[in-house]
GUFILO-203691 format. One record per residue (C-alpha): chain; x, z, y; residue in three letters. Coordinates in steps of 0.05 Angstrom, whole numbers. Layout:
N
mol=A, xx=X, zz=Z, yy=Y, type=Ala
...
//
This chain:
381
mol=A, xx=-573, zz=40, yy=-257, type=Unk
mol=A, xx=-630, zz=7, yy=-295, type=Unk
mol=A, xx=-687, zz=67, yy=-316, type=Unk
mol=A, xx=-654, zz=113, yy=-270, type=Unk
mol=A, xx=-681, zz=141, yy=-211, type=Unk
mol=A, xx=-640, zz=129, yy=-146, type=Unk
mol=A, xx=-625, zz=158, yy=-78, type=Unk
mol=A, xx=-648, zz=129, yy=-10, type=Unk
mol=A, xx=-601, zz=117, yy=50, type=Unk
mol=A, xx=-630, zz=184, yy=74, type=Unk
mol=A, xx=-620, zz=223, yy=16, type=Unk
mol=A, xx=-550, zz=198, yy=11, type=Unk
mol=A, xx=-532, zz=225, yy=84, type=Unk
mol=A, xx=-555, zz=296, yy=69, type=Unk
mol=A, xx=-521, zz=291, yy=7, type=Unk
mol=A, xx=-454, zz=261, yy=40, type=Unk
mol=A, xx=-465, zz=318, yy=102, type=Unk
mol=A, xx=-467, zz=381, yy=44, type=Unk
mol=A, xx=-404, zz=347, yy=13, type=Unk
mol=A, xx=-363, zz=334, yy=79, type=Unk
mol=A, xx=-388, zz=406, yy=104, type=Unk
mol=A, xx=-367, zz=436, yy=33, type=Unk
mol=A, xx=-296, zz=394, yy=37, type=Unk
mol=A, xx=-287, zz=413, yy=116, type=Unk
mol=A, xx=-287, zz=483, yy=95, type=Unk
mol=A, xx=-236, zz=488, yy=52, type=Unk
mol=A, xx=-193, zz=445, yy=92, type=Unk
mol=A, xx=-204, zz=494, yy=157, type=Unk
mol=A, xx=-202, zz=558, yy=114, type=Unk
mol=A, xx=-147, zz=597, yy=87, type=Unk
mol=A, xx=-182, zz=590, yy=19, type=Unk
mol=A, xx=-148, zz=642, yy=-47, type=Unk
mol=A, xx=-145, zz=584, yy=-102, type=Unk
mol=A, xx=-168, zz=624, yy=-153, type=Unk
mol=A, xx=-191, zz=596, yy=-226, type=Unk
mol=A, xx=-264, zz=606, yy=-216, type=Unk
mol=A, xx=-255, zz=578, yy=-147, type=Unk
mol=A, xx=-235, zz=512, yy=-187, type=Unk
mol=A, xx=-283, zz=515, yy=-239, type=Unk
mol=A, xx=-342, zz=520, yy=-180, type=Unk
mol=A, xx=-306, zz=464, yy=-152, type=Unk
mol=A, xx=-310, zz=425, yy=-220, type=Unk
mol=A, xx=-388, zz=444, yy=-232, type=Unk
mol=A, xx=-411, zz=422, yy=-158, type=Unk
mol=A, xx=-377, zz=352, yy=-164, type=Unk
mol=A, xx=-414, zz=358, yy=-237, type=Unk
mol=A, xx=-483, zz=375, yy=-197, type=Unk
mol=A, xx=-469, zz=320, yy=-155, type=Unk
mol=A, xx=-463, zz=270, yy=-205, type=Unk
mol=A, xx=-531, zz=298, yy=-245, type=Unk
mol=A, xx=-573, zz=288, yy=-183, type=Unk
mol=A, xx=-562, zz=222, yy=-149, type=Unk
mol=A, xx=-568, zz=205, yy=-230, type=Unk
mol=A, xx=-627, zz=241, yy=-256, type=Unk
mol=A, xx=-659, zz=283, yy=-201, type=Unk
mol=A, xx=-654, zz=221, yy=-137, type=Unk
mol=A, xx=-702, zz=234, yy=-83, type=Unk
mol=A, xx=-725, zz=306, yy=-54, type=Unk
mol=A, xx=-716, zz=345, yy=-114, type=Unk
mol=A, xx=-650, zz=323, yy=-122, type=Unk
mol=A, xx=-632, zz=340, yy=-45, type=Unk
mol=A, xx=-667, zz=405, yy=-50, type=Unk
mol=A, xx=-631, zz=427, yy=-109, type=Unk
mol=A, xx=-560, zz=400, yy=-92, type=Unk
mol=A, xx=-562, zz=425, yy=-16, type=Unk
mol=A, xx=-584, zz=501, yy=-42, type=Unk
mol=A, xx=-528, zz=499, yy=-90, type=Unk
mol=A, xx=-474, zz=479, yy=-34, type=Unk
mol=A, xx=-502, zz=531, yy=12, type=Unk
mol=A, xx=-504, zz=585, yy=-40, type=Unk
mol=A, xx=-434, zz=562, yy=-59, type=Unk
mol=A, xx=-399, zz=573, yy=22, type=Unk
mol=A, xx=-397, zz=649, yy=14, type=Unk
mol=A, xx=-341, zz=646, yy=-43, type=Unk
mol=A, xx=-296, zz=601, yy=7, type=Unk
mol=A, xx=-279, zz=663, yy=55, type=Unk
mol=A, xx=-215, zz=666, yy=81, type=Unk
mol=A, xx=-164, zz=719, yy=62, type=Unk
mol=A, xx=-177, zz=789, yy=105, type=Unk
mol=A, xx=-136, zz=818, yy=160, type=Unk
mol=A, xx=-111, zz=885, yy=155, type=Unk
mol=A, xx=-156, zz=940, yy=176, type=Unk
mol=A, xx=-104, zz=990, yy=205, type=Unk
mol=A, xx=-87, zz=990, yy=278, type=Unk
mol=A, xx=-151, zz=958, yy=301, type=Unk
mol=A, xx=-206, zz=989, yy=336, type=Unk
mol=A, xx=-283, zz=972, yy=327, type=Unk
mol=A, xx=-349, zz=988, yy=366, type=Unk
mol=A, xx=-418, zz=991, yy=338, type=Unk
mol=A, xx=-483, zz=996, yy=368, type=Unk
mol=A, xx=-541, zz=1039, yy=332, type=Unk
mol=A, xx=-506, zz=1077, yy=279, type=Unk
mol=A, xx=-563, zz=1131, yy=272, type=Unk
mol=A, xx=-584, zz=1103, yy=204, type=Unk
mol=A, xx=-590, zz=1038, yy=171, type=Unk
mol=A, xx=-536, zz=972, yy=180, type=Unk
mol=A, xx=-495, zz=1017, yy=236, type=Unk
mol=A, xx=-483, zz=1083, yy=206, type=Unk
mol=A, xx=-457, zz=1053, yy=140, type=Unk
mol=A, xx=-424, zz=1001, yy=182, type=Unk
mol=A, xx=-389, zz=1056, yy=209, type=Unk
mol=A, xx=-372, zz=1100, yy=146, type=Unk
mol=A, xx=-355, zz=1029, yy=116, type=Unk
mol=A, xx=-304, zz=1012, yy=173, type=Unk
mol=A, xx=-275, zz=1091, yy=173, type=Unk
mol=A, xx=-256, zz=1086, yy=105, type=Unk
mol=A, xx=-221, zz=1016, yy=108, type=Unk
mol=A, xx=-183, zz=1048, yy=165, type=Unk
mol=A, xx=-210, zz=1028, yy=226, type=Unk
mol=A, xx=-217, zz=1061, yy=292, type=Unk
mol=A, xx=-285, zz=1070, yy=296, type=Unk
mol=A, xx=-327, zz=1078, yy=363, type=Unk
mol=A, xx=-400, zz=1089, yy=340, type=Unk
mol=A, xx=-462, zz=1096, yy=389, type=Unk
mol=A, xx=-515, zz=1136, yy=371, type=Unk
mol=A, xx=-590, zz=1154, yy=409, type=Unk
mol=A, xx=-582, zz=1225, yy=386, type=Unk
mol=A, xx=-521, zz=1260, yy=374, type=Unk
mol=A, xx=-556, zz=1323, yy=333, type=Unk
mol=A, xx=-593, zz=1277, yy=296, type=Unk
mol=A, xx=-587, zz=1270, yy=220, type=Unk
mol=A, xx=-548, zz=1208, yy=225, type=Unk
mol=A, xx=-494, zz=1229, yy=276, type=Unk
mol=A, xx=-488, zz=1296, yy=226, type=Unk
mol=A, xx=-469, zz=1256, yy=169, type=Unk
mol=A, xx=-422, zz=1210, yy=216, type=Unk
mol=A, xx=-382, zz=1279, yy=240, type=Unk
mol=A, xx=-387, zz=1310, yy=165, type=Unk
mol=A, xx=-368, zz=1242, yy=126, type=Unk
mol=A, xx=-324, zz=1207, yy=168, type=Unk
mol=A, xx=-249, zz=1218, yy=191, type=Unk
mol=A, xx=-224, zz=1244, yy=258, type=Unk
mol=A, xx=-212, zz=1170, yy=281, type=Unk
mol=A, xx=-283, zz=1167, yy=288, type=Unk
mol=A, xx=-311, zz=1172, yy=350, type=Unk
mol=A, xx=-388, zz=1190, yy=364, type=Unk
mol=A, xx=-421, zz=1164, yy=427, type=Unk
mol=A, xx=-489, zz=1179, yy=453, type=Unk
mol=A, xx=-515, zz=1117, yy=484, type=Unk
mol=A, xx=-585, zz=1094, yy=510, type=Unk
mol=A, xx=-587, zz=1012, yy=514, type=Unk
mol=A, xx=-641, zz=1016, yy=563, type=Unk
mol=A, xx=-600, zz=1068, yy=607, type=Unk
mol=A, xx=-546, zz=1032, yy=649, type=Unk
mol=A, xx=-508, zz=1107, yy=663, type=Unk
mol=A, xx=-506, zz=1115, yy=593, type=Unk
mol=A, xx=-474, zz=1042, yy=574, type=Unk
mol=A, xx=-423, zz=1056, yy=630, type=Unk
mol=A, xx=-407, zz=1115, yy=601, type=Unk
mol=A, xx=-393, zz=1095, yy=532, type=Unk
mol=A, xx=-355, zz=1035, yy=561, type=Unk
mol=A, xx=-305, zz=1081, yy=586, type=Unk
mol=A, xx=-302, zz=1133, yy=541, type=Unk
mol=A, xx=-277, zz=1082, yy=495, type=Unk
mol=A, xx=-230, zz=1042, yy=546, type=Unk
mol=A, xx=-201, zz=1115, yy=560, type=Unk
mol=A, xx=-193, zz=1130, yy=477, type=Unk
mol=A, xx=-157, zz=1064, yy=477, type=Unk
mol=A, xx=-112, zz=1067, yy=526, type=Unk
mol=A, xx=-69, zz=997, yy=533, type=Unk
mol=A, xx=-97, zz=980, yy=471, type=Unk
mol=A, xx=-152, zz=921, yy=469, type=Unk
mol=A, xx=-206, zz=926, yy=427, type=Unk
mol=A, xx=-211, zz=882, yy=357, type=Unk
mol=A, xx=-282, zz=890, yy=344, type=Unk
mol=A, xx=-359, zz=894, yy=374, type=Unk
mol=A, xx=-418, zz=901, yy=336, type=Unk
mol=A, xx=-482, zz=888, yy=365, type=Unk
mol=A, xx=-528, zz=927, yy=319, type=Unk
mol=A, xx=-578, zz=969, yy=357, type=Unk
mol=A, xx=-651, zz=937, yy=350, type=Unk
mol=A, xx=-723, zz=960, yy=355, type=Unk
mol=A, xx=-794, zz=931, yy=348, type=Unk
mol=A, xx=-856, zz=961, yy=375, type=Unk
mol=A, xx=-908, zz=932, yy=339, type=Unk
mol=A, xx=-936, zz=880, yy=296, type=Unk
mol=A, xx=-992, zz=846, yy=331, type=Unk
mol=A, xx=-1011, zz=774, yy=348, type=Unk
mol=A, xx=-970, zz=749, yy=421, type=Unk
mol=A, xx=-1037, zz=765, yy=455, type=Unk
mol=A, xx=-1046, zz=819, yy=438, type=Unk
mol=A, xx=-965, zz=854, yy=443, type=Unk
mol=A, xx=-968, zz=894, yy=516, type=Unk
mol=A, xx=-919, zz=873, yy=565, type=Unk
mol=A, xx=-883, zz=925, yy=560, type=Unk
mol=A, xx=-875, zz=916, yy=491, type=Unk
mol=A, xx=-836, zz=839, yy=506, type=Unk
mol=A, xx=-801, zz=874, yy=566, type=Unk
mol=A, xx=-773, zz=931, yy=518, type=Unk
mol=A, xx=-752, zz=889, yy=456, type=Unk
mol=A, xx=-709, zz=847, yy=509, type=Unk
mol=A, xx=-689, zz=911, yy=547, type=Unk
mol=A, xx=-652, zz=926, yy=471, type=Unk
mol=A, xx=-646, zz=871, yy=431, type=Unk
mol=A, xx=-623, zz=825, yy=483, type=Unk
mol=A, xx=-606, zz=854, yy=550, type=Unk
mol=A, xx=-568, zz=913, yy=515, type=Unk
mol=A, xx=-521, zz=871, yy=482, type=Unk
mol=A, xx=-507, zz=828, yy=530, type=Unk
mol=A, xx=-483, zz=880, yy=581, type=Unk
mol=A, xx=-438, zz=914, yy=524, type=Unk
mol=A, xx=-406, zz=845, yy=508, type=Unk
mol=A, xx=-393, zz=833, yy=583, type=Unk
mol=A, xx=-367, zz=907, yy=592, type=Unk
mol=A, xx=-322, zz=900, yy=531, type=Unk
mol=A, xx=-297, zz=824, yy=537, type=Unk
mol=A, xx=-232, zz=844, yy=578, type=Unk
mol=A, xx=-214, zz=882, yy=512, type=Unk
mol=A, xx=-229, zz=834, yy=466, type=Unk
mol=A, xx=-200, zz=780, yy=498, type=Unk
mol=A, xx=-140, zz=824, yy=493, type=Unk
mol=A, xx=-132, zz=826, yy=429, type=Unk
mol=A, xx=-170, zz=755, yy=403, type=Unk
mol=A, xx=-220, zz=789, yy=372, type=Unk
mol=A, xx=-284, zz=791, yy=349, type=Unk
mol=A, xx=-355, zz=797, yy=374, type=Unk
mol=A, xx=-409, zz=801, yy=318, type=Unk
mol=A, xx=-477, zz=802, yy=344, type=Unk
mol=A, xx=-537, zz=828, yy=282, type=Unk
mol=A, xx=-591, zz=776, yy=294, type=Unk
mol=A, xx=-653, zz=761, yy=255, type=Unk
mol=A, xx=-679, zz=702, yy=224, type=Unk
mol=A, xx=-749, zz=714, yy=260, type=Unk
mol=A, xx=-717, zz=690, yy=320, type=Unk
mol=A, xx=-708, zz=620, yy=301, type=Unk
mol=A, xx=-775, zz=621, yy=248, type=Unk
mol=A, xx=-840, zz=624, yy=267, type=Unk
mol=A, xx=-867, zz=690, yy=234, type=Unk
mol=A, xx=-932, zz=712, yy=253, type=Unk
mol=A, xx=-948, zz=774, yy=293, type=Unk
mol=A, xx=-878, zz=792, yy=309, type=Unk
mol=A, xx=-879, zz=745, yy=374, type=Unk
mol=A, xx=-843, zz=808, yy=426, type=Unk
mol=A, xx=-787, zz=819, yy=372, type=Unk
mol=A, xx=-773, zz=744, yy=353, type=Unk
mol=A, xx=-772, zz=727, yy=425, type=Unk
mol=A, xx=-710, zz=773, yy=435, type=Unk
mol=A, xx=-677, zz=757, yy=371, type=Unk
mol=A, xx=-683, zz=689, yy=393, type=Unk
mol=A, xx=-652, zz=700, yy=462, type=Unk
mol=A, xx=-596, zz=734, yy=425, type=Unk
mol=A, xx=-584, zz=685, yy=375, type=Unk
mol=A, xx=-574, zz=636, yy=431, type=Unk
mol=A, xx=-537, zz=675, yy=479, type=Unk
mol=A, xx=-487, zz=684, yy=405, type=Unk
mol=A, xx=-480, zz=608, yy=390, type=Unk
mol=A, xx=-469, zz=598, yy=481, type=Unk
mol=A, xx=-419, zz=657, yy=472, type=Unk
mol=A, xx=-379, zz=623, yy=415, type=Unk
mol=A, xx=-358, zz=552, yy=447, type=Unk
mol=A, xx=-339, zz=590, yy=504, type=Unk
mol=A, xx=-296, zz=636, yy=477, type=Unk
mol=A, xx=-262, zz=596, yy=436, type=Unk
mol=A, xx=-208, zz=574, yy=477, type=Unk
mol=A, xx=-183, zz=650, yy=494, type=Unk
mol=A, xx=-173, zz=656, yy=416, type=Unk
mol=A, xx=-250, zz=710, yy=411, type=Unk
mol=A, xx=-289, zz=691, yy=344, type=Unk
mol=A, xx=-366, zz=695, yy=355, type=Unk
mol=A, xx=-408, zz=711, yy=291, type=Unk
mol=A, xx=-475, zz=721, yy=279, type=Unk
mol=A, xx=-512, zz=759, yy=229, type=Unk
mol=A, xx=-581, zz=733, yy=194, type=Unk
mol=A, xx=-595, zz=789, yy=155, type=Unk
mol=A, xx=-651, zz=779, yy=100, type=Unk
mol=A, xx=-716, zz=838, yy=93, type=Unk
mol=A, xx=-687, zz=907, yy=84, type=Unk
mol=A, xx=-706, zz=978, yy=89, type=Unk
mol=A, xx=-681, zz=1008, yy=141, type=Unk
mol=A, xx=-717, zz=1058, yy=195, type=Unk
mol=A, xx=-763, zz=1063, yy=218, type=Unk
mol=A, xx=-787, zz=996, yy=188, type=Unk
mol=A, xx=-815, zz=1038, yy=116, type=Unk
mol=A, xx=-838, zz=1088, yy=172, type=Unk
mol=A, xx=-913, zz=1089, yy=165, type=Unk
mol=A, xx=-919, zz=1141, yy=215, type=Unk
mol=A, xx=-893, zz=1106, yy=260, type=Unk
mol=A, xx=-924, zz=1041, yy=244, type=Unk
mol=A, xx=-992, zz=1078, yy=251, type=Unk
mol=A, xx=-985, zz=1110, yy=323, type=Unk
mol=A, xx=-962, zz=1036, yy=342, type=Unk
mol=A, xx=-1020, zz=1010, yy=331, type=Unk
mol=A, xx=-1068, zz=1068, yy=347, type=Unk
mol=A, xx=-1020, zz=1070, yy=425, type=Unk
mol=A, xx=-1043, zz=988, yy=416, type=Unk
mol=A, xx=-1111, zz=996, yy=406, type=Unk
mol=A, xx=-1115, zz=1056, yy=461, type=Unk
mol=A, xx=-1086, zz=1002, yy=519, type=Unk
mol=A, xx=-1126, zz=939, yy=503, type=Unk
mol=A, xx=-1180, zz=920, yy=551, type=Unk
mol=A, xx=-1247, zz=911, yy=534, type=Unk
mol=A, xx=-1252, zz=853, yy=525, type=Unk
mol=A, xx=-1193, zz=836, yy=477, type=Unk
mol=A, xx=-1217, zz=899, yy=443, type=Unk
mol=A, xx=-1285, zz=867, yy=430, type=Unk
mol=A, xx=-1255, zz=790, yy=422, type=Unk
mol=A, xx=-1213, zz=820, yy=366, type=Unk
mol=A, xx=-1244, zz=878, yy=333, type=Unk
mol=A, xx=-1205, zz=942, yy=313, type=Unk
mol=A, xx=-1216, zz=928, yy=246, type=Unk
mol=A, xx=-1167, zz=868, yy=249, type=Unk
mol=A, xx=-1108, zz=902, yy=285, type=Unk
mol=A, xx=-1118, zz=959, yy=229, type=Unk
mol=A, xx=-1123, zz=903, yy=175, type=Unk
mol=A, xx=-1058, zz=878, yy=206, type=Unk
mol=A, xx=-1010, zz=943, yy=202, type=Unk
mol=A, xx=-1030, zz=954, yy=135, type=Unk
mol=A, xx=-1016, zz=888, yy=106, type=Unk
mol=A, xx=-953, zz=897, yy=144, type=Unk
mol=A, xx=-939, zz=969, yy=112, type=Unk
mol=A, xx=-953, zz=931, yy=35, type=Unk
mol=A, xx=-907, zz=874, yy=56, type=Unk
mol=A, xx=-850, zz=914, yy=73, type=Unk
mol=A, xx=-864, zz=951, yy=6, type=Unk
mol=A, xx=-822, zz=889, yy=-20, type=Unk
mol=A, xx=-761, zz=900, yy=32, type=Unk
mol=A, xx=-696, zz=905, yy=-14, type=Unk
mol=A, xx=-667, zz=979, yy=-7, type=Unk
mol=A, xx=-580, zz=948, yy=-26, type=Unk
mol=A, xx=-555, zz=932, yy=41, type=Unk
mol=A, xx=-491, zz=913, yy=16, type=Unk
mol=A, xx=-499, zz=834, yy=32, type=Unk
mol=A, xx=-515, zz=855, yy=100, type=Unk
mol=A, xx=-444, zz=901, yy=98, type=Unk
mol=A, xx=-404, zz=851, yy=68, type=Unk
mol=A, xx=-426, zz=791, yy=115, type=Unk
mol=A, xx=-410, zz=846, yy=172, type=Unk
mol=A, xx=-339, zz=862, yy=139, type=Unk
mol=A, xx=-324, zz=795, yy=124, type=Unk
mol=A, xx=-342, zz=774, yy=205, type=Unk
mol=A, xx=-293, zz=826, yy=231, type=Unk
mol=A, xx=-231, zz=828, yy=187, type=Unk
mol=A, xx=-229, zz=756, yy=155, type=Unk
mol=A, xx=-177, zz=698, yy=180, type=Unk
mol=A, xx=-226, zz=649, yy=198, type=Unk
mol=A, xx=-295, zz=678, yy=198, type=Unk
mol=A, xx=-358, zz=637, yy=199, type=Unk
mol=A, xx=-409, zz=621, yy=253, type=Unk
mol=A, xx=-463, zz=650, yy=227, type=Unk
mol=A, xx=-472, zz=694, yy=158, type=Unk
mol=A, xx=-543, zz=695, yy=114, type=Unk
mol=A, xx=-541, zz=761, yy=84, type=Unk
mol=A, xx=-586, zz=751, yy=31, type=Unk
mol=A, xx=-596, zz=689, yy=-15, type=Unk
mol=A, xx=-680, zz=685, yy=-6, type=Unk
mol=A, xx=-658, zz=674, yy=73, type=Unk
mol=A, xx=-613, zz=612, yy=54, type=Unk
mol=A, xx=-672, zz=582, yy=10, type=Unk
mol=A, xx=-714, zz=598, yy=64, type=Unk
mol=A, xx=-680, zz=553, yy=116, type=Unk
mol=A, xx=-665, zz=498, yy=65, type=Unk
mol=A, xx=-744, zz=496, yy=57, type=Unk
mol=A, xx=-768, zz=499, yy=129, type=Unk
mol=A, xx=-711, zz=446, yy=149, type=Unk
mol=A, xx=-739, zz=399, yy=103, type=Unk
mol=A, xx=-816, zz=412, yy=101, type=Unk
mol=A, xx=-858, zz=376, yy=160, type=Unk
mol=A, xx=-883, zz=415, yy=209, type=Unk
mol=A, xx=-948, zz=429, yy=177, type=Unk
mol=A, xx=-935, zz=442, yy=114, type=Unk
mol=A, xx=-881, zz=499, yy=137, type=Unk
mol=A, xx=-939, zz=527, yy=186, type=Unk
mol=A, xx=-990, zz=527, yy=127, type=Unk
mol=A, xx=-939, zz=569, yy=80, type=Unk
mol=A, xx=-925, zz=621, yy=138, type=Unk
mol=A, xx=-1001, zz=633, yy=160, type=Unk
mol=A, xx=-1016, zz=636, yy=90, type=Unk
mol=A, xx=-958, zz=671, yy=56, type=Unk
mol=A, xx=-937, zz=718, yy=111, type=Unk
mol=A, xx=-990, zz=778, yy=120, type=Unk
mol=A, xx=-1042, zz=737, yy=95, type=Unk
mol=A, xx=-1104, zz=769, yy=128, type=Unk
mol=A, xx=-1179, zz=774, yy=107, type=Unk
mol=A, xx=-1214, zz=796, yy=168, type=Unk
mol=A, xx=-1226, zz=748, yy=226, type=Unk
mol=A, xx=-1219, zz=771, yy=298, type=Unk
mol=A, xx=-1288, zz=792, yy=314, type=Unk
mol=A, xx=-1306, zz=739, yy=359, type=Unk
mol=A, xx=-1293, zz=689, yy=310, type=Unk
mol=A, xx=-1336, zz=729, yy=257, type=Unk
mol=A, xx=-1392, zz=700, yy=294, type=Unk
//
């Protein structure tokens, strides 16, 4: 149309891809019809319209593909019933586990629950606040004895029962540093955890699940698959897990298993708001460096670097409740999805990086992420 601006061919094929993804959906789903489900359905064909009219080009891409991603969550399929089905979680001493875990005991759920210290706080609360269906495990991820164990403790609760539900929770990182800097053992631990650990309780369980066509749901993080600076050891095993999730999924579809994983946005949980612990990190850090990467860098800059790290994470949201929900939704819904972003800012956040070159997307992360006033020493010069 004459004094309107208009879409390009490529422009038109993300728009078509958001629409077809957006229509696939509901066709694949078990979808309630509800009346706002209809009105949103009404308003995006609306939005549609308004940007190939008035907003052609990036802007109108941007805005339309955000909207269609922000729109997927209210498509979820109806949920199963919670009682007779049996769930195991990884790392319920605080944070995303333990209320995973008082969540799924009060929908009705066998729960299995793995803990590093059973007299801890966290396993206290489990025992006091949770039903007898609950079942506390001590379990080290980096101790094969102690994975064995818990495998059959909970084959032997079970009995010829299979096993709905596994949780791959349990995740640590060591430090915030830049790759060079991050020890070995630092890389070998995160993977020992993040990665390895799960891996041998999926493998362990599968029999189970397999069983009963369940589910495996595997708590990722979107560092694995964007480039954020200084957490190089942690990303790299997030990003082995992510793939090992999305490998896991094809080939388990054919015995019935539904493979999820969980993006979750920037939350408090421990010991991330920890600035203890933060602190001897980098003071163990500084204590192991050589010489020379001690003098090439400076201790001023690692310092600079945990404490810019300890301000950021100042801003981490304290409601975990997307994080819950995407969980939930992965283990009890008809048709769950591939992968959930718990948290909105994450889903902007992709949109952005997928469509910003290269350079731009590296600029906004060395800049916007810990955004650091002291050189390395030997650059000083």
């Amino acid at each position: 149309m004459e004094g309107y601006p208009t879409f390009s061919l490529a422009d038109l094929c993300v728009v078509s891809v958001v629409s077809a993804a957006a229509f696939l959906r509901l066709l694949t789903a078990e979808v309630q019809w509800t009346h706002r489900l209809v009105i949103a359905g009404i308003l995006f064909i609306v939005l549609e319209r308004v940007c190939c009219t008035y907003l052609a080009g990036l802007a109108g891409v941007l805005v339309f593909t955000a909207a269609g991603l922000l729109a997927f969550p209210s498509l979820s399929s109806p949920q199963l019933p919670a009682q007779g089905k049996a769930v195991f979680i990884t790392g319920c001493d605080s944070g995303f586990g333990k209320i995973m875990a008082q969540h799924f005991d009060s929908l009705g759920l066998q729960v299995f629950a793995t803990v590093l210290n059973k007299d801890g706080p966290g396993a206290k609360e489990l025992l006091q606040g949770c039903s007898e269906q609950l079942t506390l495990i001590q379990m080290d991820l980096t101790k094969p004895d102690d994975i064995d164990k818990a495998l059959q403790m909970t084959k032997d609760k079970l009995g010829e029962r299979g096993l709905w539900g596994l949780v791959n929770n349990a995740g640590k990182c060591f430090n915030v540093s830049d790759a060079e800097l991050s020890t070995g053992s630092s890389y070998r631990e995160c993977m020992e955890i993040n990665f390895f650990g799960a891996v041998t309780i999926t493998k362990g369980f599968l029999p189970l699940l397999r069983k009963t066509k369940g589910r495996i749901v595997n708590v990722s993080s979107p560092v694995g698959e964007l480039p954020l600076p200084y957490l190089a050891a942690y990303a790299a095993s997030k990003a082995a897990l992510t793939l090992f999730t999305n490998i896991l999924r094809l080939e388990l579809s054919r015995w019935g298993v539904k493979v999820c994983t969980i993006l979750p946005g920037f939350y408090k949980t421990a010991p991330s708001y920890n600035a203890e612990y933060w602190e001897n990190q980098v003071q163990s850090l500084i204590k192991s460096m050589s010489s020379e990467l001690l003098q090439d860098y400076g201790e001023e800059y690692m310092l600079e670097t945990k404490d810019l790290f300890l301000k950021y994470i100042t801003t981490a949201k304290e409601d975990l409740s997307p994080v819950i929900e995407s969980i939930t939704d992965a283990i009890l819904s008809s048709n769950p999805k591939p992968r959930y972003y718990a948290g909105k800012e994450i889903i902007i956040m992709y949109i952005f990086l997928c469509i910003l070159p290269t350079s731009l997307s590296d600029l906004i992360f060395n800049r916007c992420f810990l955004f650091k006033k002291v050189l390395p020493k030997a650059l000083q010069k």
